[in-house]
N, C-alpha and C positions, 0 to 999 in steps of 0.2 A: 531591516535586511537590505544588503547595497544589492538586488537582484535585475538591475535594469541593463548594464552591461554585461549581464550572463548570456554565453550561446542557445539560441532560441533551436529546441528538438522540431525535428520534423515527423515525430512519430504519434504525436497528440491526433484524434479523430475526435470529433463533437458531434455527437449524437442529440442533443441537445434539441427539442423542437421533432425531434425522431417516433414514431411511435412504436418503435421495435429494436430499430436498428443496422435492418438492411434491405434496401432497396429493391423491389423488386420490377424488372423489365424485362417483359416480353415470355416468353417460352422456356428461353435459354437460363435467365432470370430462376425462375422456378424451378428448372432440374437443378440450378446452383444449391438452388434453398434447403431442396431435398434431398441432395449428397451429404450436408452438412450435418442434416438434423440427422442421417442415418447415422454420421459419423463420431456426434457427440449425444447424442440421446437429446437434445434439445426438439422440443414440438415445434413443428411449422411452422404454425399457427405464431409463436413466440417470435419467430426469424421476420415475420413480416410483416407484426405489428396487432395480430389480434390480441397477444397477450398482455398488455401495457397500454396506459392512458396517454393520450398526449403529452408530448413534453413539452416546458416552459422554451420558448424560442430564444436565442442567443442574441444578446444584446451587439450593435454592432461596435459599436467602440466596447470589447471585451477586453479589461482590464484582466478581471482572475484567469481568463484561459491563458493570453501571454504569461503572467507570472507562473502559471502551471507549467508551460512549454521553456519556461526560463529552467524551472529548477529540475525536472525531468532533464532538458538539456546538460546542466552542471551536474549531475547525478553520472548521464552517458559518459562525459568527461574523467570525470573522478574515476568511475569503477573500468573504463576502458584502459586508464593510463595505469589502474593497480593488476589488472589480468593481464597485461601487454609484459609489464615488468616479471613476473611469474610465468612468461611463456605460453599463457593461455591467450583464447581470443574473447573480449567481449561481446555476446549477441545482446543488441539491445531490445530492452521491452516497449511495447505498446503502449499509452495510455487512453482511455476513453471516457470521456466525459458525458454525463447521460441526466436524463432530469425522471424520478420516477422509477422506471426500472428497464431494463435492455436485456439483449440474447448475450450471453457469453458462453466460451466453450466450455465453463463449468456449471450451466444451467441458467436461470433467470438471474439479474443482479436487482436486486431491488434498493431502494433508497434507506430502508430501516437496516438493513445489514451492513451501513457501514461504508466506508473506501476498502476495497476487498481486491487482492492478486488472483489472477487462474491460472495454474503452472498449463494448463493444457494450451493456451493458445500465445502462453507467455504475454499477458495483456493485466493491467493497474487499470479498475475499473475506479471511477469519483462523481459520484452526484453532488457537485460544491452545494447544496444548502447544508450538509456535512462541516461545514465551516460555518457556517451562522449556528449551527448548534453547541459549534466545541467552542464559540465564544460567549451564547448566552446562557446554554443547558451547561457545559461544564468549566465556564466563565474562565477559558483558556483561550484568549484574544492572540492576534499578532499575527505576521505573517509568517515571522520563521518557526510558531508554532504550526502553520497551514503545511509550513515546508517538508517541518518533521512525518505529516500525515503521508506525505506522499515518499518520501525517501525512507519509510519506513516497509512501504509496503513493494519499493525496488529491493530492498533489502532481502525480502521474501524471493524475488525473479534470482538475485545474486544465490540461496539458496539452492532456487532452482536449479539452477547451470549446476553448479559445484555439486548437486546429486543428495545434498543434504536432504531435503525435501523428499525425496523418495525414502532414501535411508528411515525417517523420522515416518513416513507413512505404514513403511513395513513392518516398523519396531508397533505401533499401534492396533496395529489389526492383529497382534498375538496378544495385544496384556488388555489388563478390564480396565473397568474406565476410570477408576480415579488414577492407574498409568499410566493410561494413554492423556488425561487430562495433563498430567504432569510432564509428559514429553511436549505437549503442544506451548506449555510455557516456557519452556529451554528455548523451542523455535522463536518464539514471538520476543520472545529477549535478546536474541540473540538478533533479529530484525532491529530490534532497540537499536543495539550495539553498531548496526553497520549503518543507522543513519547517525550517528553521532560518528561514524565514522568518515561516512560524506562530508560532515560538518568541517570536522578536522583539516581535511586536503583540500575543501572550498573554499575555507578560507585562505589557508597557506596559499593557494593558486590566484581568488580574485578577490582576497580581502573583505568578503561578505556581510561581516561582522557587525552588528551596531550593535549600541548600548540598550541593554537589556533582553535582546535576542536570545542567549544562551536562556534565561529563566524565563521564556518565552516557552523553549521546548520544553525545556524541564517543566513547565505548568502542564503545556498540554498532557505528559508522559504522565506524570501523576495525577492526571485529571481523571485518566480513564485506565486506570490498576482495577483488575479483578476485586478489590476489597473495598476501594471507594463506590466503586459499582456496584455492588448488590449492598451495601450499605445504604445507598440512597435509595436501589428501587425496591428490594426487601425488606430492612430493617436489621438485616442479620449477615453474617458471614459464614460461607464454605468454603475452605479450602481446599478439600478434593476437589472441588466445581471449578476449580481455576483454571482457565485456559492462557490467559494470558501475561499474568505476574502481577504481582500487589504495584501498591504505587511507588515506593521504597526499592523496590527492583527492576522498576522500570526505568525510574530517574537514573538509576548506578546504573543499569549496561549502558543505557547514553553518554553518558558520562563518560565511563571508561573510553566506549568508542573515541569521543571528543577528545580526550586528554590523551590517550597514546596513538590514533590512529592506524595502529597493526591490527590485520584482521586476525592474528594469532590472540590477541587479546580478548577476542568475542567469542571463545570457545565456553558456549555455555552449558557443554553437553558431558566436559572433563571436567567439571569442578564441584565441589561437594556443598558450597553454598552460591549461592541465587542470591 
């Protein structure tokens, strides 16, 4: 991936070497901490470090944080130029980089759950050893596989704005759970669809592209499908259980996104097959 003349975001925070994630000084410091935890139900305790181990300290020639801030950057670009055209305005999201686990305003983020969105503070939380897993655990190397982690989960903020996300919250808290399981996978495909739709306009814009990239995503996409996943840590398969879409459906909303780059084409919530 040509990702070194991409616009570098100013919106990345490293947390990194943090033992919580937010600094506390003085007096002032502390009523900070406790307006916030009244505000999102997070503990104290959490905001300022008693809840989380130290983090691993940031190396100083940080190579993955620039390439994080490169593709967050190209991501702002992409979906600000697609909302600008449609009339809207793009807000962009946050990301934070953390080692272990951090305060977020949708509670603790920990490192086992993943690279994870929180519509509440509109923030893309990534503990990059997340990336040494999706290369050795689900032997999906590369960086434009790394890329897809993260434009997937702007995919989720782009949601957010557009009100999808609430929509899909409220349709869940009426139906039982293998429905509500079943809408949460429309959403996550649907996240598919608009990083492969970033893909699409990034490259058209900076040329991105190298060889073997595309099946780079497409590994990681089908690396981690609800049905290769509990295959290897079960032995067995549930499809009510599926939140996020088998492998075979993950790979096609990427795709789609990729090949036509219209967000009308990632409507995954109007169509009768996934």
């Amino acid at each position: 991936m040509r990702w070194q003349d991409l616009k570098r975001s100013t919106n990345v925070e490293d947390r990194r070497g943090m033992r919580g994630g937010i600094p506390i000084t003085g007096g002032i410091g502390l009523v900070v901490v406790l307006v916030i935890a009244a505000l999102t139900g997070v503990n104290p305790l959490q905001l300022i470090g008693g809840g989380a181990e130290p983090g691993a300290e940031a190396p100083a020639d940080d190579t993955m944080r620039d390439f994080v801030s490169a593709v967050l950057g190209s991501t702002e670009e992409t979906w600000g130029a697609l909302f600008n055209a449609s009339g809207q305005t793009y807000r962009e999201p946050s990301l934070v980089l953390f080692s272990g686990a951090t305060s977020s305003g949708c509670g603790t983020g920990q490192s086992a759950m993943g690279p994870f969105y929180c519509p509440v503070d509109q923030t893309v939380y990534i503990d990059l050893s997340f990336y040494d897993d999706l290369k050795t655990r689900f032997q999906a190397p590369g960086d434009f596989a790394q890329a897809y982690v993260i434009t997937h989960e702007v995919g989720h903020h782009v949601q957010n704005l557009l009100g999808t996300m609430e929509q899909v919250q409220q349709l869940r808290s009426r139906q039982g759970e293998a429905e509500a399981n079943a809408m949460s996978v429309r959403l996550e495909l649907q996240a598919d669809c608009y990083a492969g739709l970033w893909a699409h306009h990034a490259e058209r814009a900076k040329q991105i592209l190298q060889s073997g990239d595309v099946e780079e995503a497409l590994g990681a996409a089908s690396a981690i499908g609800d049905d290769r996943l509990q295959r290897q840590t079960q032995g067995t398969i549930v499809p009510e259980s599926f939140t996020h879409g088998t492998s075979e459906q993950r790979v096609r909303w990427f795709r789609r996104g990729l090949d036509t780059g219209d967000s009308k084409a990632c409507d995954t919530f109007n169509t009768g097959t996934l």
